[in-house]
N, C-alpha and C positions, 0 to 999 in steps of 0.2 A: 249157275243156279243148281245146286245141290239139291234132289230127288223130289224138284218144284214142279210146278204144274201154272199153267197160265189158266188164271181162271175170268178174264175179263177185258176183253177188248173195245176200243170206242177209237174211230176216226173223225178227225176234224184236218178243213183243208190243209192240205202237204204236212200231216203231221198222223204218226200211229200212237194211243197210248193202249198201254197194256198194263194187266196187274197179274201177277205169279206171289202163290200160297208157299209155305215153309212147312212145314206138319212142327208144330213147336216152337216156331217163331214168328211168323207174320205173314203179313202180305208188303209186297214193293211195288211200287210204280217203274214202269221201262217206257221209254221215250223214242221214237224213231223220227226225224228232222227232215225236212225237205231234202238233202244232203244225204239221207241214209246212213245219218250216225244214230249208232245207238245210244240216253244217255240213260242214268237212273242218280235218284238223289241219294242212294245210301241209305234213306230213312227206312224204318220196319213198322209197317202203320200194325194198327190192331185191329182192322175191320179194310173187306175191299173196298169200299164206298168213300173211305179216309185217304186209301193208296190213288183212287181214278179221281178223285176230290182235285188232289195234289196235283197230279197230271195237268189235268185239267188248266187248274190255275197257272202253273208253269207257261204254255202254251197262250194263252191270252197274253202274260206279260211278254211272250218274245215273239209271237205271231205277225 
């Protein structure tokens, strides 16, 4: 993450989502797993509410 900043964290069981700002590009979703893998989808939402959106749903569909 190049000169990012986590600006938004939310836990749901065995699962971390987080969202980190870009100054110029966006915001991302990061994914931590019961496993302690980290994932992210690559996407650069335009809003954090869009990036924890994402999260979010991700985690429902593999929960």
């Amino acid at each position: 993450m190049d000169d990012g900043s986590f600006v938004q964290v939310s836990a749901m069981t065995g699962w971390v989502i987080g969202v980190s700002h870009v100054a110029d590009h966006g915001y991302r979703c990061w994914l931590i797993n019961p496993d302690l893998d980290v994932l992210s989808d690559g996407t650069v939402y335009s809003t954090s509410s869009a990036a924890m959106s994402a999260g979010r749903a991700f985690v429902s569909r593999h929960a």
